[in-house]
C-alpha atoms as an extended CHARMM CRD file, in Angstrom:
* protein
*
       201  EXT
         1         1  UNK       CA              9.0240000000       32.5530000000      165.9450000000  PROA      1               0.0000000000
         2         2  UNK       CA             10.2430000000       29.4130000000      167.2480000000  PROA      2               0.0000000000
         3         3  UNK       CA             13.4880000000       27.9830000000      165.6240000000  PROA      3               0.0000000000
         4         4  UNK       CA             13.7040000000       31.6920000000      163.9150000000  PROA      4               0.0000000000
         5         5  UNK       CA             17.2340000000       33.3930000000      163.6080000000  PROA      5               0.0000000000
         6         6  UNK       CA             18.2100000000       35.1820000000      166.3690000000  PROA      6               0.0000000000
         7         7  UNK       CA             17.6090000000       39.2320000000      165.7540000000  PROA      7               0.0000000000
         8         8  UNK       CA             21.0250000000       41.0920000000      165.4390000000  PROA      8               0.0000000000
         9         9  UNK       CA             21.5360000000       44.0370000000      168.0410000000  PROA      9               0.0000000000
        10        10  UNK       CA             20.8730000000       47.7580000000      167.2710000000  PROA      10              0.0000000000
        11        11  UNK       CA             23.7770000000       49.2080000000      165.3130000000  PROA      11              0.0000000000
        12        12  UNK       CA             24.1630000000       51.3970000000      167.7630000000  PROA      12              0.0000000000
        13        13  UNK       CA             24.2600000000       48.5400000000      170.3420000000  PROA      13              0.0000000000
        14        14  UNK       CA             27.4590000000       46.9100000000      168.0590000000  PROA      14              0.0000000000
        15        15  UNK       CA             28.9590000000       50.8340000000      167.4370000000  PROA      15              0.0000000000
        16        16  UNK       CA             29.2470000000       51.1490000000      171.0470000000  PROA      16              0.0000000000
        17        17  UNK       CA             30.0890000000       47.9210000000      171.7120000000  PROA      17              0.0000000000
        18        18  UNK       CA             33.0710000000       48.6720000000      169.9770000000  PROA      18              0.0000000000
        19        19  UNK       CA             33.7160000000       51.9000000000      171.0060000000  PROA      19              0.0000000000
        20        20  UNK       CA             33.7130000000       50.1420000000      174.9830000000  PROA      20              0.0000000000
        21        21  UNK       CA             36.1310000000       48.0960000000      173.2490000000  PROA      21              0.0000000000
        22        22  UNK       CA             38.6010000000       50.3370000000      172.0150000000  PROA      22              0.0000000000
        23        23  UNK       CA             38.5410000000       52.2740000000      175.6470000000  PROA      23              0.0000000000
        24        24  UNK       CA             39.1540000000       49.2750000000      177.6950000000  PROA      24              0.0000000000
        25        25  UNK       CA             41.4860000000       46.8030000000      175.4900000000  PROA      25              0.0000000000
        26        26  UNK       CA             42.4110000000       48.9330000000      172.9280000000  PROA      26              0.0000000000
        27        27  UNK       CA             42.4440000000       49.3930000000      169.0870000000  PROA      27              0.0000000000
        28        28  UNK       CA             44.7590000000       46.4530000000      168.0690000000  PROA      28              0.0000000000
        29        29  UNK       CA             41.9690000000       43.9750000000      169.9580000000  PROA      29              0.0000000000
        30        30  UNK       CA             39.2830000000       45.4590000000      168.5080000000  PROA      30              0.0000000000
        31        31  UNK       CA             38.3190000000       42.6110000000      165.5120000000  PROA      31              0.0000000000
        32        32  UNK       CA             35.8340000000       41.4180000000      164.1660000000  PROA      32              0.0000000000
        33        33  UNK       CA             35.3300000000       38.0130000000      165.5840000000  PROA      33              0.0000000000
        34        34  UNK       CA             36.2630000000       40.1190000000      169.1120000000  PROA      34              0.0000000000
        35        35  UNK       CA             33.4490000000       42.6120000000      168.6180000000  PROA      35              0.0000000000
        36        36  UNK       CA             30.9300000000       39.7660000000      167.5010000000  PROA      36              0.0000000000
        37        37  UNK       CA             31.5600000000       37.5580000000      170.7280000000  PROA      37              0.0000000000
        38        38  UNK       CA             31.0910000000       40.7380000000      172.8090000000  PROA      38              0.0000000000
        39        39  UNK       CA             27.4470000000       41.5730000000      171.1480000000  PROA      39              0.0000000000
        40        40  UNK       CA             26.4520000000       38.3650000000      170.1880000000  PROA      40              0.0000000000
        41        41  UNK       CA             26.8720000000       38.1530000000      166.0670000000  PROA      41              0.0000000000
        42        42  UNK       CA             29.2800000000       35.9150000000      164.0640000000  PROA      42              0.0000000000
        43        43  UNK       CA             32.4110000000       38.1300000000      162.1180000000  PROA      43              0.0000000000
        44        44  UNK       CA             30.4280000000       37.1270000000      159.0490000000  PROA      44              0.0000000000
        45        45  UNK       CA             27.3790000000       38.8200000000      160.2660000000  PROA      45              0.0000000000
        46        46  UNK       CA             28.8370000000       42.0220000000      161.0580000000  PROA      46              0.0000000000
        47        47  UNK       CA             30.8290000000       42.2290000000      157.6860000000  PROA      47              0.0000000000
        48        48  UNK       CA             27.3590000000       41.5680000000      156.2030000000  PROA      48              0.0000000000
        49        49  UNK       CA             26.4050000000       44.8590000000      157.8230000000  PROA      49              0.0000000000
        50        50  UNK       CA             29.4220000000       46.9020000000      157.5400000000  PROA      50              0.0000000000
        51        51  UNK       CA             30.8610000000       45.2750000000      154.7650000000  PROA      51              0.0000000000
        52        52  UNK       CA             35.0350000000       45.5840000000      155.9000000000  PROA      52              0.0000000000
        53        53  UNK       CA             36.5420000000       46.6450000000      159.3960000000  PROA      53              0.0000000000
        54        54  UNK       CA             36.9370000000       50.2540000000      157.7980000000  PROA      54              0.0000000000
        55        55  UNK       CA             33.3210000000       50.7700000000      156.9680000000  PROA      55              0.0000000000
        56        56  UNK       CA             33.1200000000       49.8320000000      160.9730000000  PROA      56              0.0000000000
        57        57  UNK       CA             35.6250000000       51.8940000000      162.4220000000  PROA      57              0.0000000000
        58        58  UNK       CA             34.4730000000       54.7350000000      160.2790000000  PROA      58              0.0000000000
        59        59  UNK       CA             30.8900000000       54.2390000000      161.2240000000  PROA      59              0.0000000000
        60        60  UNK       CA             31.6060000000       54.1640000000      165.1120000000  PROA      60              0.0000000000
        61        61  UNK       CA             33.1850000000       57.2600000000      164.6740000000  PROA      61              0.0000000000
        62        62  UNK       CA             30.1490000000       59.0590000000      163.2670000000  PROA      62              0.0000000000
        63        63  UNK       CA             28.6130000000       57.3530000000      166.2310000000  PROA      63              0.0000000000
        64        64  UNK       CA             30.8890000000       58.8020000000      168.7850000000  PROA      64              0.0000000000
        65        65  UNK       CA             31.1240000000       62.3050000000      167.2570000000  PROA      65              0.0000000000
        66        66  UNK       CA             27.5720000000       62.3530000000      166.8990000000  PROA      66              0.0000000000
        67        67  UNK       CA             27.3630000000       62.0680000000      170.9350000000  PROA      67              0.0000000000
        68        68  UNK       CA             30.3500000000       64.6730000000      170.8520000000  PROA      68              0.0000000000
        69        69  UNK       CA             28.0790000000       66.8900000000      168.5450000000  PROA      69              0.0000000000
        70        70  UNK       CA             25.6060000000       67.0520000000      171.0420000000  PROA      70              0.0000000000
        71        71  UNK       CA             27.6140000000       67.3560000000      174.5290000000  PROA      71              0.0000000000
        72        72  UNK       CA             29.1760000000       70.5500000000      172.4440000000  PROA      72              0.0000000000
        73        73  UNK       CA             25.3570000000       71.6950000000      171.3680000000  PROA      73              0.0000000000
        74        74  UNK       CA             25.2160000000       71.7980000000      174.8780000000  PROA      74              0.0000000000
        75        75  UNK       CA             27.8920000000       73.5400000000      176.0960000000  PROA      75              0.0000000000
        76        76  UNK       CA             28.0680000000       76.5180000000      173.3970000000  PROA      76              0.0000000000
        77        77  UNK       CA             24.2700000000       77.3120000000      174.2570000000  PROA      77              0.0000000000
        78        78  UNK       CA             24.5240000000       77.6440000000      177.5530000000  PROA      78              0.0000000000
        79        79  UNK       CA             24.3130000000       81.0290000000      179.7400000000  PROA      79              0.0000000000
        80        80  UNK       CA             27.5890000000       81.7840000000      180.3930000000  PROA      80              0.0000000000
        81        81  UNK       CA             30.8050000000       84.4870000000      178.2830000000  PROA      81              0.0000000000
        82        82  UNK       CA             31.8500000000       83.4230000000      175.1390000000  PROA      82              0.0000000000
        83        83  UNK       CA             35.2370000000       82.8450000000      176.3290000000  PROA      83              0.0000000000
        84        84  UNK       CA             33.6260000000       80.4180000000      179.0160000000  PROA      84              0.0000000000
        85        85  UNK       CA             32.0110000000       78.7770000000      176.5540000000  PROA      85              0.0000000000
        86        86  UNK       CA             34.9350000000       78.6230000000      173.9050000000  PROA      86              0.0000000000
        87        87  UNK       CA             36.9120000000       77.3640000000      177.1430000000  PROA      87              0.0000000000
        88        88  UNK       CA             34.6180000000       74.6740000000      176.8680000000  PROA      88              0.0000000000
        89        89  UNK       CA             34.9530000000       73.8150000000      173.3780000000  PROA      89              0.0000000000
        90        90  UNK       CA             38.5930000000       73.6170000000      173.9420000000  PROA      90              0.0000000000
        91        91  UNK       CA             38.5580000000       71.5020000000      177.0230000000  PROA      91              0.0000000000
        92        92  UNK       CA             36.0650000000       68.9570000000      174.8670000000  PROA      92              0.0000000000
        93        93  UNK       CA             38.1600000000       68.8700000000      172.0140000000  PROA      93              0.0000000000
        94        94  UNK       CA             41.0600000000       68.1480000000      173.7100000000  PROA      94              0.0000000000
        95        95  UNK       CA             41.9990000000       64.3610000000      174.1640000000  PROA      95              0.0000000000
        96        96  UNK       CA             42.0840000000       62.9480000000      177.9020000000  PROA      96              0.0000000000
        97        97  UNK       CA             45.0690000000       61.8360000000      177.6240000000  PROA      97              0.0000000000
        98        98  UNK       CA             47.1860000000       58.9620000000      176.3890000000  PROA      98              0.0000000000
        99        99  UNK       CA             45.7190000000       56.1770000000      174.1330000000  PROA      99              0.0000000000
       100       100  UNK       CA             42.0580000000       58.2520000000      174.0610000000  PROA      100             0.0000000000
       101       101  UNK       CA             39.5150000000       56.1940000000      172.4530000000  PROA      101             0.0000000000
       102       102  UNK       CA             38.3750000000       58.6180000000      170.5270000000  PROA      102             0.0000000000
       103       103  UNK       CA             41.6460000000       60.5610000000      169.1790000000  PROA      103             0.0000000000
       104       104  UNK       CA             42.9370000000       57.0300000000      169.0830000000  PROA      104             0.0000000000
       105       105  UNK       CA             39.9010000000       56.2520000000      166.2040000000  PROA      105             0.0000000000
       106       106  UNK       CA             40.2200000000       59.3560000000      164.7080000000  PROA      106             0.0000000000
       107       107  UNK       CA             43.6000000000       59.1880000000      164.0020000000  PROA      107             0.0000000000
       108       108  UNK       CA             43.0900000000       55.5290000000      162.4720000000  PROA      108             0.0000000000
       109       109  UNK       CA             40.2110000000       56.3250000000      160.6160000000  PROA      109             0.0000000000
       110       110  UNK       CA             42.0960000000       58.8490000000      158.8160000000  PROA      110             0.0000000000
       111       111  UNK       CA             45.4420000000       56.4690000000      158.6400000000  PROA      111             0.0000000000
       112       112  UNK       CA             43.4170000000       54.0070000000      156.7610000000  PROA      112             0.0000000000
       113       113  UNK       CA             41.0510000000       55.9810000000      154.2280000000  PROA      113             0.0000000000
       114       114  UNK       CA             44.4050000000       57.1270000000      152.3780000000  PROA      114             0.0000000000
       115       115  UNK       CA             45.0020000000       53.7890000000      151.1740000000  PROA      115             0.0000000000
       116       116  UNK       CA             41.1810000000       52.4880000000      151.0770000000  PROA      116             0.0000000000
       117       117  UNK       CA             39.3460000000       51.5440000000      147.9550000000  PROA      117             0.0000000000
       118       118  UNK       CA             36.8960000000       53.9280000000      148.7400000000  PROA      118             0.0000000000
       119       119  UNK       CA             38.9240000000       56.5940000000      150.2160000000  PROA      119             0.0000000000
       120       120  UNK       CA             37.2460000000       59.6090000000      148.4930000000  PROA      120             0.0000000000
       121       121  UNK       CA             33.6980000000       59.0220000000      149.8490000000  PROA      121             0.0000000000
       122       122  UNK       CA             35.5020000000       58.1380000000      153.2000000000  PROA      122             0.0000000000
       123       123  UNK       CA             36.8820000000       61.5940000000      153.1220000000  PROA      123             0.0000000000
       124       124  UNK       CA             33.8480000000       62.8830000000      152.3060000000  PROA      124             0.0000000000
       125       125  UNK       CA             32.4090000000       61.3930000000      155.7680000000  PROA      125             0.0000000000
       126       126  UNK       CA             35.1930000000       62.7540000000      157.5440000000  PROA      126             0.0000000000
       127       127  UNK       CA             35.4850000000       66.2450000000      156.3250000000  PROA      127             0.0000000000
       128       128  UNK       CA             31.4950000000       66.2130000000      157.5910000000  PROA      128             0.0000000000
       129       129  UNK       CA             32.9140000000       65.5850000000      160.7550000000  PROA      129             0.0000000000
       130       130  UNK       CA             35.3960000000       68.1770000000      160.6310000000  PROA      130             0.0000000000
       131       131  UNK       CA             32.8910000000       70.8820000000      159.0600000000  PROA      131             0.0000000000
       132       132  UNK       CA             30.6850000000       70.1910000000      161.8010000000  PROA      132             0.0000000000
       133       133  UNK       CA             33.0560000000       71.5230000000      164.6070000000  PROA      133             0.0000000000
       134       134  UNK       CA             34.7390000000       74.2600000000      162.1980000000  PROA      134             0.0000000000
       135       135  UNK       CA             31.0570000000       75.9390000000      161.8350000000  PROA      135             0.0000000000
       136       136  UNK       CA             30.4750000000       76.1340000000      165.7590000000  PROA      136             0.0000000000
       137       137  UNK       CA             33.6850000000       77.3820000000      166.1740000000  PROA      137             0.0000000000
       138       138  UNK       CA             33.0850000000       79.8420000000      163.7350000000  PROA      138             0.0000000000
       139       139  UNK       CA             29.9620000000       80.9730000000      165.4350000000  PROA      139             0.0000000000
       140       140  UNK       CA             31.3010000000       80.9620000000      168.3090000000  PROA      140             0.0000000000
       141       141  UNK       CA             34.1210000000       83.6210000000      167.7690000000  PROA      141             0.0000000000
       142       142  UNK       CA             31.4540000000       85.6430000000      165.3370000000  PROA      142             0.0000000000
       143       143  UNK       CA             29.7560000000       85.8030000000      168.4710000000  PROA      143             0.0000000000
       144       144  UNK       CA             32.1410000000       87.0140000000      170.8040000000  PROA      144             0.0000000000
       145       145  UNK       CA             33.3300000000       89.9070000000      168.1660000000  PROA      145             0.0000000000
       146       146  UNK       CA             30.1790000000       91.1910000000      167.7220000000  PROA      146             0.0000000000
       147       147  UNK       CA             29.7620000000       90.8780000000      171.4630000000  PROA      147             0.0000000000
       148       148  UNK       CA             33.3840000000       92.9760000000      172.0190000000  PROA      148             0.0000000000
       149       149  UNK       CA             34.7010000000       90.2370000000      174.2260000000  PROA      149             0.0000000000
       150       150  UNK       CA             36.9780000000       89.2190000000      171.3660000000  PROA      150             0.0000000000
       151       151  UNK       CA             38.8940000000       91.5420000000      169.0040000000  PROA      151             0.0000000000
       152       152  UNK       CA             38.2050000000       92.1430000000      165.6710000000  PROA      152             0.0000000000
       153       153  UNK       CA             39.1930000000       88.9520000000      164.0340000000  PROA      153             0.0000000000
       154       154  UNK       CA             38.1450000000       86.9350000000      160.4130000000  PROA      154             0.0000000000
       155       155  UNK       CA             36.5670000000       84.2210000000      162.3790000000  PROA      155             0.0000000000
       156       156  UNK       CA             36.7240000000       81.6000000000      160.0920000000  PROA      156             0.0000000000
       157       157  UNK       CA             40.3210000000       82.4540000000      159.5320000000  PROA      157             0.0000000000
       158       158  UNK       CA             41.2430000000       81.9040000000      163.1500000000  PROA      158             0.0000000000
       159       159  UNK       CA             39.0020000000       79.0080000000      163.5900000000  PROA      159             0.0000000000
       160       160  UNK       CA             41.2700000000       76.9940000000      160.4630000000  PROA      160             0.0000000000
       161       161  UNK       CA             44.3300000000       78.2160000000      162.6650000000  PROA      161             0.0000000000
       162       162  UNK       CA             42.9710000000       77.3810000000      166.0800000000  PROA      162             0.0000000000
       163       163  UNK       CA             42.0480000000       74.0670000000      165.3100000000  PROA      163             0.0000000000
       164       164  UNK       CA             44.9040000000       73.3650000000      163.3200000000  PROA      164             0.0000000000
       165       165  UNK       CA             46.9850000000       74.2440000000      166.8910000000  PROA      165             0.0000000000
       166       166  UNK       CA             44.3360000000       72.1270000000      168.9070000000  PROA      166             0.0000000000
       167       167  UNK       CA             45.0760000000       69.5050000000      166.3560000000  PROA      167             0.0000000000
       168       168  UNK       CA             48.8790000000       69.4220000000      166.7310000000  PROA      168             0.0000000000
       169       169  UNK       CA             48.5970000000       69.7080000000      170.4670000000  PROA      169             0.0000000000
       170       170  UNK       CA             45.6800000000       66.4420000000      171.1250000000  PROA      170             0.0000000000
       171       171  UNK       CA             47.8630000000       64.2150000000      168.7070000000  PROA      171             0.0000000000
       172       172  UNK       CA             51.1590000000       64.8930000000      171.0010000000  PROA      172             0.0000000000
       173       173  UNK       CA             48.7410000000       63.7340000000      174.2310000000  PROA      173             0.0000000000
       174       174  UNK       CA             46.8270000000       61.2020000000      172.2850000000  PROA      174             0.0000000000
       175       175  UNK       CA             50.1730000000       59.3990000000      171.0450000000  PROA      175             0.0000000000
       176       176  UNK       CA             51.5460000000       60.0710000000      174.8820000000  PROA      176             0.0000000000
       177       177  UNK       CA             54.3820000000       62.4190000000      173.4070000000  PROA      177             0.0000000000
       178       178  UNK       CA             56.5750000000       62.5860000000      176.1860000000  PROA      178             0.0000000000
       179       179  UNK       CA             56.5950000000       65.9550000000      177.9150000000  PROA      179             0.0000000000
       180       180  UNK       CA             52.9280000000       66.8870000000      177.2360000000  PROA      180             0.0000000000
       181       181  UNK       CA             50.2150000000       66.2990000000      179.3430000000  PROA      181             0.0000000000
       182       182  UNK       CA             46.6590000000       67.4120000000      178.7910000000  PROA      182             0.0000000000
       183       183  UNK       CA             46.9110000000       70.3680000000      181.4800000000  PROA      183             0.0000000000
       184       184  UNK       CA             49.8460000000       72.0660000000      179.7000000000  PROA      184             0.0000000000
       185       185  UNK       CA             48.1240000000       71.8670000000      176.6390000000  PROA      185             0.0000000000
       186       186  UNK       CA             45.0750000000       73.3650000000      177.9870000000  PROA      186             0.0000000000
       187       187  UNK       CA             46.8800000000       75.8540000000      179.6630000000  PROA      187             0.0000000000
       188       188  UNK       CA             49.2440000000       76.7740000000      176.4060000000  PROA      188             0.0000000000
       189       189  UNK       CA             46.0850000000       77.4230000000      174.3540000000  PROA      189             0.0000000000
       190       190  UNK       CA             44.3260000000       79.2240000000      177.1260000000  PROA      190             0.0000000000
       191       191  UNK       CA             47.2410000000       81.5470000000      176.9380000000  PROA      191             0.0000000000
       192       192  UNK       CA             47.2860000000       81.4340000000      173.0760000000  PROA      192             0.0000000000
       193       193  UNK       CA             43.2320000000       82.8340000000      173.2860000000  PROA      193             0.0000000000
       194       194  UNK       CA             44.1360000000       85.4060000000      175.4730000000  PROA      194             0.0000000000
       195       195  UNK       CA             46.9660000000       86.7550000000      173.8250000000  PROA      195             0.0000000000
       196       196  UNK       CA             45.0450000000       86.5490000000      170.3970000000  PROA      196             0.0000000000
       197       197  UNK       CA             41.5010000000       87.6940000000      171.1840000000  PROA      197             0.0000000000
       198       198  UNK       CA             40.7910000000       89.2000000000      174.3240000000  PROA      198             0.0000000000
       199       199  UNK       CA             39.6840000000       92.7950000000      173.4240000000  PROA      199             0.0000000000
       200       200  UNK       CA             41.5440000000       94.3870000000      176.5150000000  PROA      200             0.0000000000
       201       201  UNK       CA             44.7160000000       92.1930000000      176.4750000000  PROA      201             0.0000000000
C-alpha cells in the first residue's frame, strides 16, 4: 500500500547477511546498526526481532549449521567406504583456517551463553547442535564395524573422544595457534583413524 512500512527482509535474508558479515569484516564489526544498514532495517527493528545481539548470533548459527547439516547429509550418504566418507566428515568439521566464520561464531556463541540471562535454554540450543553431529558420527562408525572396515569399537564412545580431539585441534586453527595449519591437522587425525580403527592396521 502506498505510504505503508517498508516489509523487513526474510530472516534468513538478515541471518546471512550477517553471517557474509562475519566472513568478510569480521566478528568485532558485526553490530547491530552494521547489520541493519547492510539489509535495510533500523538496530531497533532487528532487536524487535531478535530481541539482544545474543539471540542473533545464536540464531545465525542454527542458520549456518543447518546448511552444515545438510552438506554432511550429503556427504555420509553417498556411494563411497566408510572411511571415505568419515574422511569427509572430518575434512567438513574442520575449520578453514584462521579467523573461520563459522568456528569464529561458534566459539562466541558459547563464550557468551555462560554469562547470559538465559544461558540454560541457550545451552539447550547448542547441545542440539552438538547432538546433531555426535548421532551421524555415531552412525557412521556403527556402520563401518558392522561393515569390518573398522574394528570392533563402542561407537558412541569413540565418537565423544574423536570429536573431543577434532575439537581441540579446529580451535588451535580457528584462533591461528601458531604452528598448526589445517593440513597437519587433517593429516594428524587421519593418522589417529588409522591407527585406532582400521581393521587390518
Amino acid at each position: 500500500m502506498a505510504g505503508g512500512r517498508r516489509q523487513a527482509p526474510p530472516r534468513e535474508q538478515v541471518l546471512a547477511a550477517a553471517m557474509e558479515m562475519i566472513a568478510e569484516r569480521g566478528l568485532e564489526k558485526l553490530t547491530m546498526a552494521a547489520l541493519g544498514r547492510e539489509v535495510g532495517m533500523s538496530s531497533g527493528h532487528l532487536l524487535y526481532y531478535f530481541r539482544s545481539k545474543d539471540e542473533l548470533l545464536l540464531q545465525t548459527l542454527e542458520w549456518s549449521e543447518g546448511r552444515l547439516g545438510a552438506e554432511r547429509a550429503r556427504l555420509l550418504t553417498r556411494t563411497a567406504t566408510v572411511r571415505e566418507r568419515l574422511d569427509a566428515y572430518v575434512d567438513l568439521y574442520v575449520p578453514h583456517g584462521h579467523r573461520d566464520p563459522h568456528w569464529t561464531l561458534w566459539l562466541e556463541v558459547w563464550n557468551r551463553s555462560q554469562s547470559a540471562a538465559e544461558d540454560a535454554a541457550a545451552r539447550d540450543r547448542q547441545a542440539a547442535i552438538e547432538g546433531a553431529w555426535h548421532r551421524d558420527l555415531v552412525a557412521l562408525l556403527a556402520e563401518g564395524v558392522s561393515r569390518g572396515e573398522f574394528r570392533a569399537v563402542d561407537a558412541d564412545r569413540f565418537a565423544a573422544r574423536l570429536r573431543a580431539l577434532l575439537d581441540g585441534f579446529s580451535i588451535h586453527v580457528a584462533i591461528g595457534l601458531r604452528g598448526t595449519d589445517r593440513g597437519m591437522i587433517l593429516g594428524h587425525v587421519r593418522e589417529f583413524l588409522d591407527q585406532s580403527l582400521l581393521a587390518d592396521a
